[in-house]
C-alpha positions in Angstrom: -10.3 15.5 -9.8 -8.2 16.5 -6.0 -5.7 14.2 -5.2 -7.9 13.1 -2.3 -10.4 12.1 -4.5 -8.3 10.3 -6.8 -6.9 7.9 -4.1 -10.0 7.2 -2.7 -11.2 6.3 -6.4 -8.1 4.0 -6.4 -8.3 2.4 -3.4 -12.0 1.7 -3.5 -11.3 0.1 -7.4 -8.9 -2.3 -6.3 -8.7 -5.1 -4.1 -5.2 -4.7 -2.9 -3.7 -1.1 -3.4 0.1 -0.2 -1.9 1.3 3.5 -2.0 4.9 2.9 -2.2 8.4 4.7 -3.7 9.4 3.3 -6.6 7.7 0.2 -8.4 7.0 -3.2 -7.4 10.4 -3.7 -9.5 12.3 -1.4 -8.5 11.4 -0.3 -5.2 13.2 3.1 -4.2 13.2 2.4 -0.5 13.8 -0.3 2.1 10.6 -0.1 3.5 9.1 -0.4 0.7 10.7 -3.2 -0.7 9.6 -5.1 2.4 6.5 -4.2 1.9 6.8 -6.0 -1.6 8.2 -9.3 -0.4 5.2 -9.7 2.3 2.2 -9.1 -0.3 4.5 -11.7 -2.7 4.8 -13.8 0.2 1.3 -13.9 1.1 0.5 -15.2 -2.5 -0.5 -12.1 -4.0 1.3 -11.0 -7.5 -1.8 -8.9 -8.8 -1.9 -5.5 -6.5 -2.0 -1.9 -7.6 1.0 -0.2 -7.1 1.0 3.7 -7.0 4.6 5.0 -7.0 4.4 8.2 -4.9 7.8 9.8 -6.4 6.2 10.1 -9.7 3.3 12.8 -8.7 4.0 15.3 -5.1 0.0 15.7 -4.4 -0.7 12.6 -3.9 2.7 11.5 -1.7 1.1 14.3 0.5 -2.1 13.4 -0.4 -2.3 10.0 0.9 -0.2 11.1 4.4 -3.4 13.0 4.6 -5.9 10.1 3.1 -5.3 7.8 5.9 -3.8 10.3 8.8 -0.5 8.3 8.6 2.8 9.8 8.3 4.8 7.6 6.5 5.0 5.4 2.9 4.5 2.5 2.3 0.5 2.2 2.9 -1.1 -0.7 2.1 -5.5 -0.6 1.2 -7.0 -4.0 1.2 -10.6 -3.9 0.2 -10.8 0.2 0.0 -9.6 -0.4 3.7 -5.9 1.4 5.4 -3.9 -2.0 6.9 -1.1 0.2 7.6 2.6 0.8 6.9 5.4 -1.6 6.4 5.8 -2.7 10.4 2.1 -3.4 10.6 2.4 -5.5 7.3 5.0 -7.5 8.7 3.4 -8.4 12.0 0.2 -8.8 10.5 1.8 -11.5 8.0 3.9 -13.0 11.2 0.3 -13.7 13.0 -1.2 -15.2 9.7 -4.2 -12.3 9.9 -2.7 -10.2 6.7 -3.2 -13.7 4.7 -6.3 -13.7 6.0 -7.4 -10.3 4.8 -5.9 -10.9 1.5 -8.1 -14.1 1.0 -11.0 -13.0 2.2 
């Protein structure tokens, strides 16, 4: 299976799926870590983490997935949302909870 379509398998098996370095745990960047606290600030504990350190194809290979540049990348729904300034603006309007509940 390519890289490509392993992360669309992942993304389109889970509800909520962030591409980040590091673990939920132990997040390996700032960015990252923020994007962390907003998706346990909205409510949501159970989300697929992929930690993009641990494999090189698919930290390139979701850059390419989405056409986005930069890590963290959050999927809700098999959808792209974005990267951790769109996460927090989204969550500052209220319409990431939304997409989260829905």
């Amino acid at each position: 299976m390519s890289a490509q379509e392993h992360i669309h398998q992942t993304v389109t098996n889970h509800k909520v799926v962030l591409y980040m370095k590091g673990t939920p745990t132990f997040p390996q960047c700032g960015f990252s870590s923020n994007a962390v606290q907003i998706l346990k600030a909205c409510g949501v504990a159970d989300f697929k983490a992929v930690n993009v350190l641990e494999d090189p194809e698919i930290r390139q290979g979701i850059k390419d997935y989405a056409n986005w540049p930069t890590i963290p990348q959050l999927y809700v729904g098999g959808e792209f949302v974005g990267g951790s300034d769109i996460m927090r603006e989204l969550y500052e309007s209220g319409e990431l909870q939304k997409m989260l509940s829905a």
